[in-house]
C-alpha positions as CSV (number, residue, x, y, z in Angstrom):
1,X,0.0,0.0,0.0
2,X,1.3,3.3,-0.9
3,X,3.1,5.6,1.6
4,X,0.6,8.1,1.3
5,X,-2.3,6.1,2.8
6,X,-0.6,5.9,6.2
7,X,0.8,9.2,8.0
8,X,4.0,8.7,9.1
9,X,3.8,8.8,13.3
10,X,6.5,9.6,16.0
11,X,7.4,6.7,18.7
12,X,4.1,8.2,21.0
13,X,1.1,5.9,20.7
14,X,-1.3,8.2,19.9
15,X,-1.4,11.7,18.2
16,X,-3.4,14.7,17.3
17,X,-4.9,14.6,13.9
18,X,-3.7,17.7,12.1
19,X,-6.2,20.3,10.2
20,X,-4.9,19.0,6.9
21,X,-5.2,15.3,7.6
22,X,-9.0,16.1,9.3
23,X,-9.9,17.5,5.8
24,X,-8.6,15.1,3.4
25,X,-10.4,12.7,5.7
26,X,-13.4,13.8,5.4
27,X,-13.9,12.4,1.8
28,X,-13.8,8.7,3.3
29,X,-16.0,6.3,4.5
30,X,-18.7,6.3,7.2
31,X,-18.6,4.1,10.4
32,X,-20.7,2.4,12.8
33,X,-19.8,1.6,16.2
34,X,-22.3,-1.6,17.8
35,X,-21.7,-3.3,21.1
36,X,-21.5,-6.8,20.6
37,X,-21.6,-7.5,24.5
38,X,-21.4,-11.6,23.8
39,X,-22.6,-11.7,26.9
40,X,-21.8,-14.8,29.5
41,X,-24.5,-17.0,31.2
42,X,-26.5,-14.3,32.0
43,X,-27.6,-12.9,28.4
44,X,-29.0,-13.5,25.0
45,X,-28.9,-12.1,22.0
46,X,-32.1,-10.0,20.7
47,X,-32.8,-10.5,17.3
48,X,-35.2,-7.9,17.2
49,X,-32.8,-5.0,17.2
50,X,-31.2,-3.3,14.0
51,X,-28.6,-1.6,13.5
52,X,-28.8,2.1,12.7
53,X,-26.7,5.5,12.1
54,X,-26.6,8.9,12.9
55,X,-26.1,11.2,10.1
56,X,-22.6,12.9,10.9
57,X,-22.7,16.9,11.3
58,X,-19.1,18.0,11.3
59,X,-16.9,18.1,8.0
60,X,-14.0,17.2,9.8
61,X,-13.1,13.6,11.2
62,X,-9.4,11.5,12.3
63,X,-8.8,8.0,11.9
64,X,-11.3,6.6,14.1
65,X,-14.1,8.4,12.7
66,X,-14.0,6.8,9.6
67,X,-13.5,10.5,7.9
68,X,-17.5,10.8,7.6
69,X,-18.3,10.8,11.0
70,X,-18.1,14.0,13.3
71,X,-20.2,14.7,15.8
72,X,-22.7,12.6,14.7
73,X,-21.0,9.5,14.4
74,X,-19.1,7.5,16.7
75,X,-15.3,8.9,15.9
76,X,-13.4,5.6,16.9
77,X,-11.9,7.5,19.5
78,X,-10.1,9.7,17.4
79,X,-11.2,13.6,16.4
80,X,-10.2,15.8,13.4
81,X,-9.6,19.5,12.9
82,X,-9.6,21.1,16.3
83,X,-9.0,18.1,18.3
84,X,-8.5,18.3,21.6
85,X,-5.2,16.5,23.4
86,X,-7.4,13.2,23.6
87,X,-7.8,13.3,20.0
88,X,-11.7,14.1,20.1
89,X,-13.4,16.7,17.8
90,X,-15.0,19.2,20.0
91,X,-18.8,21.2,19.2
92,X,-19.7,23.3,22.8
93,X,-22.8,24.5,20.9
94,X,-23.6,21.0,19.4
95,X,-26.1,19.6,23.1
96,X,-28.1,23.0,22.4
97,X,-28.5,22.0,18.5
98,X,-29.6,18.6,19.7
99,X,-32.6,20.2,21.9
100,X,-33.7,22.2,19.4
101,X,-33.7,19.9,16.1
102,X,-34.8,16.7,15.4
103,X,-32.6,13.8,17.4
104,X,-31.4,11.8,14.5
105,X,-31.8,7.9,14.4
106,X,-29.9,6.4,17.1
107,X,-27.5,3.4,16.4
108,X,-28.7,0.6,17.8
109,X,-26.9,-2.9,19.0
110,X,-26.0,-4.5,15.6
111,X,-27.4,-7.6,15.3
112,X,-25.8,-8.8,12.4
113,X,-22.6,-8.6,13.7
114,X,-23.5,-9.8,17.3
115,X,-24.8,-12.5,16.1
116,X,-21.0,-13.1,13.3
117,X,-19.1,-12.5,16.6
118,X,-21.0,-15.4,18.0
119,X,-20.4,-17.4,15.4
120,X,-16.4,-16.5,14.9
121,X,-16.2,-17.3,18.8
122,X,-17.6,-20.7,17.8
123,X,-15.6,-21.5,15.1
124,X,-12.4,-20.5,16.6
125,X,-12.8,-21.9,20.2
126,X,-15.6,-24.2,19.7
127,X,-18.0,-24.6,22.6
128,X,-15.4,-23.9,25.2
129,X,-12.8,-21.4,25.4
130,X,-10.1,-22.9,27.3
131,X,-8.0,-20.2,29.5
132,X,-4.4,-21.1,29.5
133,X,-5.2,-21.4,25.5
134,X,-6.7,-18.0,25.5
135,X,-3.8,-16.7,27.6
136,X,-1.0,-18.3,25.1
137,X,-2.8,-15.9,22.1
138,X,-3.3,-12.4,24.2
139,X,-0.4,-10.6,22.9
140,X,0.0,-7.6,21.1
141,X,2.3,-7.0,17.9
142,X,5.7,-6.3,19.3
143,X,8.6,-5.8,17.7
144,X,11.9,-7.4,18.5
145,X,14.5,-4.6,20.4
146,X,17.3,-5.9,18.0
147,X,15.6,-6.4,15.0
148,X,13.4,-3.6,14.6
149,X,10.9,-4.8,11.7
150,X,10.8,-8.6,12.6
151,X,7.5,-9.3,15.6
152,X,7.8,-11.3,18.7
153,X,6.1,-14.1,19.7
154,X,5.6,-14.6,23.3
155,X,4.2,-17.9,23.6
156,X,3.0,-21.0,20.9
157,X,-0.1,-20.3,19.3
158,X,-0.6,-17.0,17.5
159,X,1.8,-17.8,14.9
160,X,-1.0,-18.6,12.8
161,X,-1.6,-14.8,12.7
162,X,1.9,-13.2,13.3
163,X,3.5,-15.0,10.6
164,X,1.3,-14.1,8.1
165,X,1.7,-10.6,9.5
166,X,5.4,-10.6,9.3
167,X,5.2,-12.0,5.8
168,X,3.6,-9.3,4.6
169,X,5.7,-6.6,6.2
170,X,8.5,-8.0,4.6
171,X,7.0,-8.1,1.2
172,X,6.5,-4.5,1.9
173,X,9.4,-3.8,2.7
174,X,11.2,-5.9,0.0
175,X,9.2,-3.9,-2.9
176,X,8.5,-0.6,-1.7
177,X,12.2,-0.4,0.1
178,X,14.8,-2.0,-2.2
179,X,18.7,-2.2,-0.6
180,X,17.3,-0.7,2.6
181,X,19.5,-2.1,5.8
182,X,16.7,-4.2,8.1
183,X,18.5,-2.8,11.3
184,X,18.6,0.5,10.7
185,X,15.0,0.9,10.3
186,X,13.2,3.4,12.2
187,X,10.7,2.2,14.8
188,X,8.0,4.5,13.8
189,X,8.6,3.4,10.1
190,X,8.7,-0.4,11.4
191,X,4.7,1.0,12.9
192,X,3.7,2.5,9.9
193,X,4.4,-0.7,8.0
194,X,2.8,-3.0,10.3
195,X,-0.1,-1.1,9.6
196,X,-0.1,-1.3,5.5
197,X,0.6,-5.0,6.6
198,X,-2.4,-5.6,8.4
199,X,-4.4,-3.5,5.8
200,X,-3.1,-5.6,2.9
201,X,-4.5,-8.8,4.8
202,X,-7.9,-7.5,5.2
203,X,-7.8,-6.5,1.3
204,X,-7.5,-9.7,0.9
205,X,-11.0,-10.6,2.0
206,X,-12.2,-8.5,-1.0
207,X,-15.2,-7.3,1.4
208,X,-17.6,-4.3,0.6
209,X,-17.1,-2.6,4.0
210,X,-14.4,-3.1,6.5
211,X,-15.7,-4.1,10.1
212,X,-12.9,-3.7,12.8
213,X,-13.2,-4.9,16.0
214,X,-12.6,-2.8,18.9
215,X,-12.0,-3.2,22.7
216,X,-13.3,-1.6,25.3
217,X,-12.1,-1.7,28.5
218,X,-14.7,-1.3,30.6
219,X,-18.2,-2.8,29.6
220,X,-20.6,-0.5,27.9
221,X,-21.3,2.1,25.9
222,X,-20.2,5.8,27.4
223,X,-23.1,8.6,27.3
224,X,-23.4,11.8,28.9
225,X,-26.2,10.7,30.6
226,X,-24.5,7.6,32.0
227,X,-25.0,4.1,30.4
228,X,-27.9,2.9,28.3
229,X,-29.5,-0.2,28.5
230,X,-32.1,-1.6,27.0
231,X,-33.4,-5.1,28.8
232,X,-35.7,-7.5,26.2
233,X,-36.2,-11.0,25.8
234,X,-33.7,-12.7,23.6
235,X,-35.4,-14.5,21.1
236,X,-33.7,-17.6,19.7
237,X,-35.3,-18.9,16.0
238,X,-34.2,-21.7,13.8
239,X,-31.6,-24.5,15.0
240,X,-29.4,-21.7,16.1
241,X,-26.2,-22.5,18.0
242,X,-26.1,-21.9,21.9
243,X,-24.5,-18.5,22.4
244,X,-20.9,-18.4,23.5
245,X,-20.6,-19.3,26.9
246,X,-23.2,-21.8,26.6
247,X,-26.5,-19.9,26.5
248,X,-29.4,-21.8,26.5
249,X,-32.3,-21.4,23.5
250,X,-34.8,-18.8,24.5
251,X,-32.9,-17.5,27.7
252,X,-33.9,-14.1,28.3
253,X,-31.2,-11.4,28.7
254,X,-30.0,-7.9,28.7
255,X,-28.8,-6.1,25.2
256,X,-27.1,-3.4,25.4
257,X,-27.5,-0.2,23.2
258,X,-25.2,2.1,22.1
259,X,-26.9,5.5,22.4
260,X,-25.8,8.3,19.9
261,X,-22.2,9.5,19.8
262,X,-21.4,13.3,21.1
263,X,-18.2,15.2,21.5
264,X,-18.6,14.2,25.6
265,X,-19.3,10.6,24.7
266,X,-16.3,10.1,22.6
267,X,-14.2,11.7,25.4
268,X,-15.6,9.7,28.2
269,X,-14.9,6.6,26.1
270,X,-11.1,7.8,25.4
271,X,-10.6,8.5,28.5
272,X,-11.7,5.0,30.0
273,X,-8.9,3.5,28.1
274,X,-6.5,5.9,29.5
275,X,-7.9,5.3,33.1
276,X,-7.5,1.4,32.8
277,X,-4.4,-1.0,33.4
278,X,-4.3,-1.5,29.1
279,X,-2.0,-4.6,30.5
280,X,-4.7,-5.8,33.0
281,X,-6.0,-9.7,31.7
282,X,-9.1,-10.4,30.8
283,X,-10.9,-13.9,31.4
284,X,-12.2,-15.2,27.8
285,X,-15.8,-13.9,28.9
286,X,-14.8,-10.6,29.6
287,X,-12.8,-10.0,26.5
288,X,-15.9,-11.3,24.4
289,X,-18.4,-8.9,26.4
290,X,-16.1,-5.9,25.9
291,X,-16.2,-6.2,22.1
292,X,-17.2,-3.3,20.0
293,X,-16.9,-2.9,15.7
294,X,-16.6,-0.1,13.7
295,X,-17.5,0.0,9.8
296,X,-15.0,1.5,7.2
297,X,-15.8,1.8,3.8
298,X,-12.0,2.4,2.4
299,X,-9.2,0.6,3.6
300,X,-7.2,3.6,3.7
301,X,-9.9,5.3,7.0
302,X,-8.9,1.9,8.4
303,X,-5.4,2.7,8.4
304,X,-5.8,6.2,10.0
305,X,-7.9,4.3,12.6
306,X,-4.7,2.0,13.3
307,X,-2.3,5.2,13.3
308,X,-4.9,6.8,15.5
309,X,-5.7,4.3,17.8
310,X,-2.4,2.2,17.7
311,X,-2.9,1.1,21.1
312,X,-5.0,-1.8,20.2
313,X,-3.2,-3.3,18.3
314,X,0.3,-3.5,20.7
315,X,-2.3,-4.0,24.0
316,X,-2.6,-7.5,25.6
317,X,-5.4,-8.6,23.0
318,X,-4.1,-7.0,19.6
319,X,-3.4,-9.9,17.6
320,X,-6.9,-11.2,18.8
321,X,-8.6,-8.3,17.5
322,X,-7.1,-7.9,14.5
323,X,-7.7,-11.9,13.8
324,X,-11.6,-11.6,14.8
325,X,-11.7,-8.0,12.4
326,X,-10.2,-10.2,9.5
327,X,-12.9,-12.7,10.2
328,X,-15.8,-10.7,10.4
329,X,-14.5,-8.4,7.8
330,X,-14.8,-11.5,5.5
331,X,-18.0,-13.1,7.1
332,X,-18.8,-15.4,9.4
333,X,-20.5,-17.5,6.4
334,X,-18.3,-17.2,3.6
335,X,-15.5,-18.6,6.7
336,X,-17.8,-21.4,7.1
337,X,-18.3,-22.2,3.6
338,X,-14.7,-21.9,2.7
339,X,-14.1,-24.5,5.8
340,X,-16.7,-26.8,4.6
341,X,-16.0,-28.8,7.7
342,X,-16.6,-26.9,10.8
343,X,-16.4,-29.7,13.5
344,X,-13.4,-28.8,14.9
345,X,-12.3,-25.3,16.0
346,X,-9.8,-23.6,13.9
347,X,-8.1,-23.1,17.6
348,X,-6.4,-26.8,18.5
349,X,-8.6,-26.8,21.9
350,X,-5.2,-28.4,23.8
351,X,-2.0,-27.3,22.1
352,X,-3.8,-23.9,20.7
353,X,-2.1,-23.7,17.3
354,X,-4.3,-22.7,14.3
355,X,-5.6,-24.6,11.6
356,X,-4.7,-24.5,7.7
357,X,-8.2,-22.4,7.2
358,X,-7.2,-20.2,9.7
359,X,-3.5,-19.9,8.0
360,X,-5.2,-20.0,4.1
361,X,-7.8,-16.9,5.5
362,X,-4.5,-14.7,6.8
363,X,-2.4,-15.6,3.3
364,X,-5.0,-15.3,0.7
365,X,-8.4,-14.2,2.0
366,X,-10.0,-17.7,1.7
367,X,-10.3,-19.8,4.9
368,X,-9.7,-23.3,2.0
369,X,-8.3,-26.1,4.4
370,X,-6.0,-27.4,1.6
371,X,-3.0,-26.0,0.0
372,X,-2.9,-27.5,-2.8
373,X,-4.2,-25.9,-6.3
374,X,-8.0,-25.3,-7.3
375,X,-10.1,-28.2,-6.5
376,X,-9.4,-32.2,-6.0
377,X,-11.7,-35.1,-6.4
378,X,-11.1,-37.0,-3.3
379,X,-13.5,-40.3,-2.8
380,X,-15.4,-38.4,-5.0
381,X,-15.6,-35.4,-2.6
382,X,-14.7,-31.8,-4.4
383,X,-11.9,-30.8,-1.7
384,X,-11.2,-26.8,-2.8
385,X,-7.5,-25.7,-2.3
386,X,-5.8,-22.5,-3.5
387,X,-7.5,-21.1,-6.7
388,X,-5.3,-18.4,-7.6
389,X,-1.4,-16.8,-7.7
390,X,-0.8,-15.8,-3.4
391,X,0.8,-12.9,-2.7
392,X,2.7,-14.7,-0.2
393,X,3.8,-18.3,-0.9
394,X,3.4,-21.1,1.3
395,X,6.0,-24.4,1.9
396,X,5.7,-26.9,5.0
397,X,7.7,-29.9,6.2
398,X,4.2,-32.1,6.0
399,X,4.6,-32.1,2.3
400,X,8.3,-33.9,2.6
401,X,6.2,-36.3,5.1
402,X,3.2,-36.7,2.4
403,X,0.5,-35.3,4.3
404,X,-0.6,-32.7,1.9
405,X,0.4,-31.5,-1.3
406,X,0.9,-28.2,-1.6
407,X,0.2,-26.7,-5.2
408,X,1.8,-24.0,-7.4
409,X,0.0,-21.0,-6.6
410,X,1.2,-21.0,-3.0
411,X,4.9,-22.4,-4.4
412,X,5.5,-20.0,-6.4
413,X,3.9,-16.4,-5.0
414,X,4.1,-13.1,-6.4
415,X,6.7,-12.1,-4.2
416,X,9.6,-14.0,-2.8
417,X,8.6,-14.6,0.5
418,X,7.1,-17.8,2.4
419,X,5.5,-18.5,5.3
420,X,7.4,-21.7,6.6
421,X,5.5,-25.1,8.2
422,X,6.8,-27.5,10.5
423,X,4.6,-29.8,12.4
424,X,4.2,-27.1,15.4
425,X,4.9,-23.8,14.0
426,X,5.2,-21.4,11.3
427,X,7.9,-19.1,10.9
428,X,9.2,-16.7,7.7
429,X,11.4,-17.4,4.7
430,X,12.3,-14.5,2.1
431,X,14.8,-13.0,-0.2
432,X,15.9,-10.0,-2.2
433,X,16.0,-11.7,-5.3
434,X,13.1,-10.8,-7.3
435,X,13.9,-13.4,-10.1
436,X,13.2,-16.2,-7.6
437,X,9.3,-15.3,-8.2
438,X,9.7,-14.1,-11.9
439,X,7.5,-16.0,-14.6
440,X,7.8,-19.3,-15.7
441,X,9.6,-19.9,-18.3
442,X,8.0,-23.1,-20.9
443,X,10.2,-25.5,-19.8
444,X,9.1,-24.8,-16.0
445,X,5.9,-24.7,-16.7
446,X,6.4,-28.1,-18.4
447,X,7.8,-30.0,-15.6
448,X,5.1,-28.2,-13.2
449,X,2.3,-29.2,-14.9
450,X,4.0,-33.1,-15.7
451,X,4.6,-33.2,-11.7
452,X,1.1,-32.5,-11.2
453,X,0.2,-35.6,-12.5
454,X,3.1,-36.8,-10.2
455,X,1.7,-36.4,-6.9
456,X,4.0,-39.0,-5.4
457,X,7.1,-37.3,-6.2
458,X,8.3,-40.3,-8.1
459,X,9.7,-38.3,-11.1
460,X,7.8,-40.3,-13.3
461,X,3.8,-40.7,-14.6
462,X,1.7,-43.7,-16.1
463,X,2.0,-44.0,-20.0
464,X,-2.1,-43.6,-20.1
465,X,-1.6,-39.6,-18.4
466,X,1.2,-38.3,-21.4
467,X,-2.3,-37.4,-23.3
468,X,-3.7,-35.5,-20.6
469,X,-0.7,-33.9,-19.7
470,X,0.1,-32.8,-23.2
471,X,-3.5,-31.4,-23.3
472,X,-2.5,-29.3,-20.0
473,X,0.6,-27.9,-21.9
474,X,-1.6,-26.9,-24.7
475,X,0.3,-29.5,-27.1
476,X,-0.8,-31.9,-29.9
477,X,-2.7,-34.4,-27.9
478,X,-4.5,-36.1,-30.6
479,X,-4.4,-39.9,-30.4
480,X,-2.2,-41.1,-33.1
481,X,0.2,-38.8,-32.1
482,X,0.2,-39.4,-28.7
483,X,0.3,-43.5,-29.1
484,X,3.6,-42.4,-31.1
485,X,5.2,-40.8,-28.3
486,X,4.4,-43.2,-25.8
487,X,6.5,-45.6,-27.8
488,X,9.3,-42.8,-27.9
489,X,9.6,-42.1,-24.5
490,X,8.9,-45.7,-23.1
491,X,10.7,-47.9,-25.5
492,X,11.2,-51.0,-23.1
493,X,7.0,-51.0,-22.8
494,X,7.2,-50.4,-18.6
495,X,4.3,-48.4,-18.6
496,X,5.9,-45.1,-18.0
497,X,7.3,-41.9,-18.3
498,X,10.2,-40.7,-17.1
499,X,10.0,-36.8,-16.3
500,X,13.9,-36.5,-17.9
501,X,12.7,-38.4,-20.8
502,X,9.9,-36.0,-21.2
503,X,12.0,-32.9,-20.7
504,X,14.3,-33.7,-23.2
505,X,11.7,-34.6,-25.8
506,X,9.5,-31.6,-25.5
507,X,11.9,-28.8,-24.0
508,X,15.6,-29.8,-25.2
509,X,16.3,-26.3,-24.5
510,X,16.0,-25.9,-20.6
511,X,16.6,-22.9,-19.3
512,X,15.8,-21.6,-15.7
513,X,14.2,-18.3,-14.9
514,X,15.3,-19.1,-11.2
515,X,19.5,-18.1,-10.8
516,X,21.4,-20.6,-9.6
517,X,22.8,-18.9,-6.1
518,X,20.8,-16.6,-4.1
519,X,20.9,-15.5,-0.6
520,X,17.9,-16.7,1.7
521,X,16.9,-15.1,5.2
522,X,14.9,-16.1,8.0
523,X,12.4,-15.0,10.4
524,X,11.6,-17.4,13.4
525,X,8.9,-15.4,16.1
526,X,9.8,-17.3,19.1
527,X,12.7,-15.5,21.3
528,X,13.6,-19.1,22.5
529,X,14.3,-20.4,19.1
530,X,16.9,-17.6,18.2
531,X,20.5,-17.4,19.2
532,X,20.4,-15.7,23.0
533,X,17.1,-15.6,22.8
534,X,16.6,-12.4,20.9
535,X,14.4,-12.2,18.1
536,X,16.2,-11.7,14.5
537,X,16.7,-12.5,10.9
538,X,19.5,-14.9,10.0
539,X,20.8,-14.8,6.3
540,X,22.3,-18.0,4.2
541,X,23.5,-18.3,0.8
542,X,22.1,-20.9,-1.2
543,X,22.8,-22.7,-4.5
544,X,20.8,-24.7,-6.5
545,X,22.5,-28.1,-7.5
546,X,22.7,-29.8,-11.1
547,X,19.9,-32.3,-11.3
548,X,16.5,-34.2,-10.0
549,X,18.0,-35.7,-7.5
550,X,17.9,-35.0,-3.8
551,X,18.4,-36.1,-0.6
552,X,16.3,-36.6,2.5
553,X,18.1,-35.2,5.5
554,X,16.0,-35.5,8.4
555,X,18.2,-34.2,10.4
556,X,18.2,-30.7,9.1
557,X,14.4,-30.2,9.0
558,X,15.4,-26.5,7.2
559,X,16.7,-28.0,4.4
560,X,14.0,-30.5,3.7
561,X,11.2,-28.3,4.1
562,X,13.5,-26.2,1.5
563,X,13.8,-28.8,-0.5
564,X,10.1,-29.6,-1.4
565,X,10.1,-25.7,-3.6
566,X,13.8,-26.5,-4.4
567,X,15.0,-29.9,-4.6
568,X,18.3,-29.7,-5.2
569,X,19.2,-26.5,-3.2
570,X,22.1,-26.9,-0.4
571,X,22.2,-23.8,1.8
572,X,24.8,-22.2,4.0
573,X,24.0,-20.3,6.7
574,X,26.3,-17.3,7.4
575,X,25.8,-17.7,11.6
576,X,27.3,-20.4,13.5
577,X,23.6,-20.3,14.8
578,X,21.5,-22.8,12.5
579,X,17.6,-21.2,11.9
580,X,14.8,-23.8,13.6
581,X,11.7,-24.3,11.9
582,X,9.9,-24.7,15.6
């Protein structure tokens, strides 16, 4: 994302919007704030309220307001021109306008996305959130004190989210900052592209409005009057799932409304942040009740939200938030439907890591739980996998141990970084050299789409496939032609191909677009897996060796897991300290 959609911000975690950001603000899109309160055994949701608006009154708005909404419009706790020090836009006169015109529509607990909260809570945690789970993800992003770009991950877990994250970053980073020195970037910089990184991800979900989840540290919505509640009967229909923390069907309960946003409001609401430990934890229940969203209709008011409000996102529960606004951002049903399967929580209930929808939804904007490309007929099942070219590639050690396959479009990404799978954790592989991600040439593309039909590995494929692989390659595939070339390329009648013999035949003329050495670096989020604990990147040289041949080192997981995107690449890594893949 260009420079220009986020402001540039000193090392303080919050600033004053300035008169000329106010007003080029105002041009972007409206939000809503709704209290999603998932309330814990002692409330329900009421499917009878709507949500609303309030029709904003002031031209000027910050990062929180969504740039459309003033006065009028809950301002995300961020003000425009003439902000005050807590970053709120201030009207004295605006209570005596409110008396004497029309009070405009309230907006009212939204139901929609109450009722998509409940349902992300389900599919992450399944029926039970387990607390020592919960703890392992409540982090903010951090970034390492010696490596200033690269995050830190406190405890196993989020690294379905944070690697993604850091992926991104560094695809940033690696196109919009060519030959820059990683050390030597600034921390505010380092802020400013975690932002465009977060933003790129929710892009990703290709949504019509952008719905961000907020938290509130104290439970309710802020008036000048006090708190507003609304008590009603929750009314349950259909074969809808128990709430959260295990509501019963029909259980009556109390809904909170979030009564219309003024100047004082906004304030109040700032200002309980400030008043609050932002490091005191939260029990799974609370954190869910204290959940607020606010709508953006450009991506670029959600990034002056982040700059504005960059507290939530380094705060205890960050990296939760930003996961659950990705998820609701996309849907709750379009998650569902990509999963196909939602039986098991995308949250492993005991060891807490995160599923392959989970990691698919961060990467690519579809929660698919394969990796491999487009669809596959399994048992005559259609299992969907990746179904175009990803941003951000994808490589994991379960492919050396045949448990998936992953497919080209996460192989080969449009930029040359990877998020890295062992059988516990995910960590970060990437490099300057663009030409590692440049287009195939013919021959590549041959022996791609001829190991497609080799989903063994083996190097080889059944003499009845050379039709249907020719067909793929757009070559003559008509039968007399291809009952000739069978006898070419298996003369001694075995019953297969051989993948040199088919190289040679059809592209004599090799040539790779990929160079033969390049230099590789890696990212590893877990201060316990790096050399005196200290998160940082560690930088090999690597060569690709003559050949199809390669061998199986188990005892260098690294090099295996490198090995199923480059087969015959050795690596030497410039550290005495060797990079772990856990």
């Amino acid at each position: 994302m260009n420079e220009e959609i986020v402001r540039e911000r000193g090392g303080e975690e919050s600033s004053v919007v300035s008169p000329k950001t106010a007003s080029s603000a105002a041009a972007a899109a409206s939000m809503t704030l709704a209290s999603v309160a998932l309330e814990s055994h002692t409330t329900a949701i009421a499917s009878s309220a709507t949500p609303g608006s309030t029709s904003p009154t002031s031209s000027g708005a910050g990062a929180g307001a969504g740039a459309g909404g003033g006065a009028g419009a809950v301002g995300g706790l961020a003000g425009g021109a003439g902000a005050s020090p807590s970053g709120v836009q201030l009207h004295e006169k605006q209570p005596l306008q409110s008396q004497q015109q029309p009070q405009p529509q309230q907006p009212q607990l939204n139901a929609t996305d109450m009722r998509e909260l409940r349902e992300i809570k389900q599919l992450l945690w399944g029926d039970n959130v387990r607390e020592d789970v919960f703890k392992r993800w409540s982090q903010g992003f951090e970034f390492s004190k010696v490596e200033p770009s690269a995050l830190v991950q406190k405890q196993g877990g989020p690294c379905a989210v944070i690697a993604p994250v850091q992926a991104y970053l560094l695809k940033i980073i690696i196109m919009d900052m060519p030959g820059v020195k990683l050390s030597e970037i600034p921390y505010d910089k380092c802020q400013n592209l975690l932002i465009q990184a977060l933003c790129n991800i929710l892009k990703n979900c290709r949504a019509p409005r952008y719905r961000i989840v907020h938290l509130l540290r104290r439970r309710g919505n802020a008036t000048e009057a006090g708190l507003t509640k609304e008590r009603s009967p929750a009314v349950e229909t259909g074969s809808a799932p128990a709430g959260p923390a295990g509501l019963s069907e029909g259980a009556a309960g109390a809904v909170e409304l979030a009564a219309e946003a003024t100047p004082a409001s906004v304030n109040e609401m700032t200002q309980e942040q400030l008043d609050n430990d932002p490091h005191r934890e939260l029990s799974p229940d609370e954190f869910h009740e204290r959940l607020h969203t606010l709508h953006f209709e450009d991506i670029a008011a959600v990034a002056r939200y982040y700059m504005e409000n960059y507290g939530q996102l380094a705060h205890t529960y960050g990296v939760l938030l930003f996961m659950y606004s990705v998820f609701l951002t996309k849907g709750s049903e379009l998650v569902a439907a990509d999963i196909s399967d939602t039986s098991e929580p995308l949250i492993h209930s005991t060891y807490g890591y995160g599923g392959q929808s989970l990691i698919n939804l961060m990467l690519t904007g579809r929660a698919v739980a394969h990796v491999w490309d487009n669809e596959q007929d399994v048992g005559g099942l259609k299992l969907r996998g990746i179904c175009e070219q990803s941003d951000i590639g994808f490589i994991t050690l379960m492919e050396q141990m045949r448990y998936c396959t992953v497919g080209s479009f996460f192989k080969n990404p449009r930029y040359p970084v990877w998020v890295m799978g062992s059988d516990t954790h995910l960590t970060v592989l990437f490099s300057n050299e663009k030409r590692l991600v440049s287009p195939e040439t013919p021959s590549e593309t041959g022996r791609r789409i001829f190991k497609s039909y080799d989903p063994e590995g083996n190097n080889f494929i059944s003499t009845t496939m050379l039709r249907e692989v020719l067909a793929a390659l757009n070559l003559v595939s008509e039968p007399a032609y291809v009952a000739l070339m069978q006898k070419r390329l298996d003369p001694e009648n075995l019953g297969i191909i051989l993948l040199n013999a088919f190289m040679d035949e059809f592209f004599p003329l090799e040539r790779r677009s990929t160079p033969d050495t390049f230099e590789l670096m890696h990212y590893n989020g877990i201060p316990g897996s790096n050399e005196n604990n200290r998160v940082r990147y560690y930088c090999g040289s690597a060569i690709l060796l003559e050949g199809d041949l390669k061998s199986i080192c188990t005892s260098n997981p690294m090099v295996t897991c490198l090995q199923t995107k480059w087969p015959n690449i050795e690596i030497n890594w410039h550290d005495a300290h060797l990079p772990s893949l856990n």
